[in-house]
C-alpha positions in Angstrom: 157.2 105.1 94.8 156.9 106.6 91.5 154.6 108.3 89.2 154.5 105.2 87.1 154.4 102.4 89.6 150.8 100.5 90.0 149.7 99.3 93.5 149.1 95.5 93.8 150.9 94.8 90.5 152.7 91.4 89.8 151.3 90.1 93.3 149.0 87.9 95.0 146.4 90.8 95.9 146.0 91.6 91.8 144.7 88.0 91.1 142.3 88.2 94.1 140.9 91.5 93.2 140.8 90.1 90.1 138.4 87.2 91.3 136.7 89.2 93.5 135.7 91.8 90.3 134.8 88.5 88.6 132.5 87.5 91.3 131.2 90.8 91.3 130.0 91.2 87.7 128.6 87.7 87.3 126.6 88.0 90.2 125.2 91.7 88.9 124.7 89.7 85.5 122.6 86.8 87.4 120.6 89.4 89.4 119.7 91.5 86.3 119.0 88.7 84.5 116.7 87.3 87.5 114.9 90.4 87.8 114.5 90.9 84.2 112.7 87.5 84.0 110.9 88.1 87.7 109.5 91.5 86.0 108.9 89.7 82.5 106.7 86.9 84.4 104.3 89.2 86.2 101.4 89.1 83.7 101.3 85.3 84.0 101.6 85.2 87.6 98.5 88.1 87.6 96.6 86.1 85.2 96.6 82.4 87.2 96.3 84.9 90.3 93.2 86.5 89.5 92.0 83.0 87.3 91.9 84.8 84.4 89.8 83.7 81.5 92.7 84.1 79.1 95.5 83.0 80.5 97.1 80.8 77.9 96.8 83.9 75.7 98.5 85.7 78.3 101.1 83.4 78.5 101.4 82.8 75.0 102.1 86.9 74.9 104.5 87.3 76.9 106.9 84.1 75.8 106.4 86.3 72.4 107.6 89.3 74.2 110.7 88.5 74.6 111.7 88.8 71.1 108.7 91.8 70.3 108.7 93.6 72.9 105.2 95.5 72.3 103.6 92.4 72.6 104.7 91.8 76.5 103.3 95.4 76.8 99.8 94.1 75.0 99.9 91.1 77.4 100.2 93.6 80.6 97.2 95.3 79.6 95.4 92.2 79.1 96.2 91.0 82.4 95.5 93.9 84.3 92.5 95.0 82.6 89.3 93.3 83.3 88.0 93.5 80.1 84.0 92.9 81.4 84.3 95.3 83.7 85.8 97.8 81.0 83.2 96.9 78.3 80.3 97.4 80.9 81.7 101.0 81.3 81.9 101.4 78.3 78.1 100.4 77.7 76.8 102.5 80.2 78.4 105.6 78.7 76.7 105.0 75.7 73.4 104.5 77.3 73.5 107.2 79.6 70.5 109.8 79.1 71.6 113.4 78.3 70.3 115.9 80.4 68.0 118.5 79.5 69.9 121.4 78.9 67.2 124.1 79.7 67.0 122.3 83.0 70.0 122.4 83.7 70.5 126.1 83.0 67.2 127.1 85.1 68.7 125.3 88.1 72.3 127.2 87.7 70.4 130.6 87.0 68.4 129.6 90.6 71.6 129.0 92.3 73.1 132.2 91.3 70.3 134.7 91.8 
């Protein structure tokens, strides 16, 4: 054998490996492309899940995301986040009292005496 010779060259066993490398990379292109649109789907599938209140904005989102991109991201947040929960966070931080800060002072000048 020589330096210059290929194995499997001008035989049977080069056209199967050549089918089986064909099967190969359409099979890797069907499971990316499966996963891509499993992974893609996931704010819908949270949204009718959970019964969200706006899923045909949701779903509307993420058809757009496939072209935009940021948009699929904007429909994750939507989907995830329960926005009345988040707003009534948000409410009571505002309304919290502040507390005294000469109370608060005395009671750490206490602690450390």
């Amino acid at each position: 054998m020589s330096l210059f010779s290929m194995p499997f060259v001008d035989s049977g066993v080069d056209t199967a490996l050549h089918g089986v490398a064909a099967v190969v990379m359409v099979l890797s292109v069907a499971a990316a492309a499966f996963g891509f649109w499993k992974i893609h789907e996931m704010p819908i599938n949270k949204a009718h899940k959970e019964q969200h209140h706006q899923i045909g904005l949701i779903t509307a989102l993420t058809w757009i995301g496939f072209i935009w991109h940021w948009v699929w991201v904007i429909a994750v947040m939507v989907a995830f986040v329960d926005g009345e929960k988040a707003l009534r966070r948000i409410r009571d931080v505002w309304r919290e009292k502040e507390p005294n800060i000469e109370q608060v002072t005395t009671t750490e000048e206490k602690n450390n005496a």
